[in-house]
C-alpha positions as CSV (number, residue, x, y, z in Angstrom):
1,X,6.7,-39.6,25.7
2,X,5.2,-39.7,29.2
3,X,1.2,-39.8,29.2
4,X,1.2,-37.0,31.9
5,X,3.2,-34.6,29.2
6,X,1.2,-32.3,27.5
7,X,2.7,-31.2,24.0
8,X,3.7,-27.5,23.7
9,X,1.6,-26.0,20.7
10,X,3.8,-24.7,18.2
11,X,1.9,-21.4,17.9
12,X,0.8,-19.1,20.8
13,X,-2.8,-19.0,21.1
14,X,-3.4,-15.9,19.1
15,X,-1.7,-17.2,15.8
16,X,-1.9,-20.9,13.9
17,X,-1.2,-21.9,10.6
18,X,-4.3,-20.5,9.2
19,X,-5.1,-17.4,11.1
20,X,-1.5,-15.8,10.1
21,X,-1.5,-13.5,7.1
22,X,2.1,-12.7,5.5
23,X,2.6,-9.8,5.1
24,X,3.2,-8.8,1.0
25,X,5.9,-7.5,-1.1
26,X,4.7,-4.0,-1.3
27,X,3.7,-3.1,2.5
28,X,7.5,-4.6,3.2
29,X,8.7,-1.9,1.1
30,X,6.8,0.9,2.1
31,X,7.8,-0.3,5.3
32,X,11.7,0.1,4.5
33,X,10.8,3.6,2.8
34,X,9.3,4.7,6.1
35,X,12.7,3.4,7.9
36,X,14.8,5.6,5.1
37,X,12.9,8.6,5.7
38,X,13.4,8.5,9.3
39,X,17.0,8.0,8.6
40,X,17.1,10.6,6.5
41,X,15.3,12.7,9.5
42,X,17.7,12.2,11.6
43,X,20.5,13.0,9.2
44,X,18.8,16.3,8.5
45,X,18.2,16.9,12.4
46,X,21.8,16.8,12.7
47,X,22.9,19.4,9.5
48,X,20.0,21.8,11.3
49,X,21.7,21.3,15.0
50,X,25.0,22.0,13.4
51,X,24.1,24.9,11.1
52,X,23.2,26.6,14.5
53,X,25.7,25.9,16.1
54,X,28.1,28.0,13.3
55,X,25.1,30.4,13.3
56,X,25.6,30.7,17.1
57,X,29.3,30.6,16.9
58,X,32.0,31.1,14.0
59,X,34.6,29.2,16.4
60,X,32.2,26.2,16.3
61,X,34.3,25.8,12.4
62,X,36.9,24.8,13.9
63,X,35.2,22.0,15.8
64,X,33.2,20.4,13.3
65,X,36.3,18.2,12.5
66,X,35.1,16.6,16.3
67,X,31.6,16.8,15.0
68,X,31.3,15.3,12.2
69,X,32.5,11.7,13.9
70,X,29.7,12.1,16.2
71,X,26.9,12.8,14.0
72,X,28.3,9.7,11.9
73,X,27.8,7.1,15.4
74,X,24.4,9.2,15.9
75,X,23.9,7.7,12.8
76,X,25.1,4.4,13.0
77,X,23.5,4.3,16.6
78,X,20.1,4.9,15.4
79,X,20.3,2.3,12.5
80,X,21.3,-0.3,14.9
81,X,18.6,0.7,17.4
82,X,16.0,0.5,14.7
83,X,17.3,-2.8,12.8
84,X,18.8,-4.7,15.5
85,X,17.2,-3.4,18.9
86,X,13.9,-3.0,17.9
87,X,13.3,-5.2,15.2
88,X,14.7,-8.2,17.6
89,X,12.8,-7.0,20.9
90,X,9.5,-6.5,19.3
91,X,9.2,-7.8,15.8
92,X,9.4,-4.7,13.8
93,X,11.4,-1.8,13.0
94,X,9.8,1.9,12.9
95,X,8.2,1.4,9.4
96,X,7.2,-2.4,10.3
97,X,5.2,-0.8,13.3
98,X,3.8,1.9,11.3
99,X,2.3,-0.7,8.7
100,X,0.7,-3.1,11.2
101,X,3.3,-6.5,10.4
102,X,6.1,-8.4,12.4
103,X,8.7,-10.4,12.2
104,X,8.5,-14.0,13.8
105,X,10.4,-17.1,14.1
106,X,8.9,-19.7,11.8
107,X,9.5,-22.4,14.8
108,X,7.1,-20.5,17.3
109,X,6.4,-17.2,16.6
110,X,8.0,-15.3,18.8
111,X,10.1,-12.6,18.8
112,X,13.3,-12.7,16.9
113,X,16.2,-11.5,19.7
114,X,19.0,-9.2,18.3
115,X,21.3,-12.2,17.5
116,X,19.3,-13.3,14.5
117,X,17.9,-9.3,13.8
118,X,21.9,-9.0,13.6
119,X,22.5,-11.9,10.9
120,X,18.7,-11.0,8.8
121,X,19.9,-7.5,8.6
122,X,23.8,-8.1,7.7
123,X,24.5,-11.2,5.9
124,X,21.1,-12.2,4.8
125,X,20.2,-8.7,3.6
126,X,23.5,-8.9,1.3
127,X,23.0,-12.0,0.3
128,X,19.3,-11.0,-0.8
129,X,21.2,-8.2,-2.7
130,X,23.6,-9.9,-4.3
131,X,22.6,-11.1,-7.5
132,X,20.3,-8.5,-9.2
133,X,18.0,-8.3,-5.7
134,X,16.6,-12.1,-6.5
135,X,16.3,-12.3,-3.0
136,X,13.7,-9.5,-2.2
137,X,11.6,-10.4,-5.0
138,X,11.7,-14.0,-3.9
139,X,8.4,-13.0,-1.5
140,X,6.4,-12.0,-5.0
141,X,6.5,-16.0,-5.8
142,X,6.8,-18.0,-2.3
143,X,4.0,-19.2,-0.3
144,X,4.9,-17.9,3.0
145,X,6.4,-14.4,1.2
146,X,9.9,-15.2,2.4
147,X,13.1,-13.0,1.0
148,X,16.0,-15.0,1.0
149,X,17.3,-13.4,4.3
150,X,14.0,-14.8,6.1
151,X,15.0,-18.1,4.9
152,X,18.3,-17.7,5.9
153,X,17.4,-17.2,9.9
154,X,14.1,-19.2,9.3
155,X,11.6,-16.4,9.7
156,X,8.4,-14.8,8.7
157,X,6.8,-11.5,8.2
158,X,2.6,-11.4,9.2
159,X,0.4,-9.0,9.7
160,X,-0.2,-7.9,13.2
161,X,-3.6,-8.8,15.0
């Protein structure tokens, strides 16, 4: 390594080893119920904008075959937006933001990117479900609170600042 070099600190200046607190088992989970019940929002935002509509109109019956389609990718859209999008452009989803914690690469503490929010919330997320939930309650026993689909992409869930 040349002497002129300086190494790259692992951790950004507002976070090192020992100023980060993980964040625990029970704000994680109040942090998914929070992302539920803004599913479940949505899902009711969409039987109220369609019980208008046949309120409005009797012909809109014949429609809702067109409708219903829709209001499933609404659905889908706004799951992706709030496990993918968000959770890999800023750290958290809407309940992670709510409760004050983030998720970081272990490596440098950054951001995730939707690439690895994609893999934590798919295949990790099954794999943490798989045999009896083992993998949630993994973060009641490990040091750095990990579930098994942390480990699997290699990150971490802290309290924000």
């Amino acid at each position: 390594m040349n002497n002129n070099q300086q190494l790259k600190p692992i951790f950004p200046v507002s976070y090192s080893p020992s100023t980060v607190e993980y964040a625990g088992f029970l704000r994680r989970l109040l942090a998914v119920i929070i992302d539920e019940l803004a599913f479940i929002g949505v899902f009711l935002l969409e039987i109220f904008v369609l019980w208008i509509l046949l309120r409005i109109s009797p012909a809109i019956k014949e429609a809702t075959s067109i409708l219903q389609p829709i209001f499933f990718l609404i659905l889908i859209g706004f799951q992706v937006w709030n496990k993918v999008y968000l959770l890999g452009r800023t750290g958290g989803t809407i309940g992670k933001h709510i409760l004050g914690i983030k998720v970081v690469k272990v490596e440098n503490m950054e951001v995730i990117g939707m690439g690895t929010a994609l893999l934590r919330e798919t295949i990790g997320k099954f794999l943490s479900s798989v045999i009896l939930n083992i993998g949630y309650l993994m973060i009641l026993w490990d040091k750095r609170k990990q579930a098994l689909h942390d480990k699997v992409v290699d990150t971490i869930v802290i309290k924000k600042d």
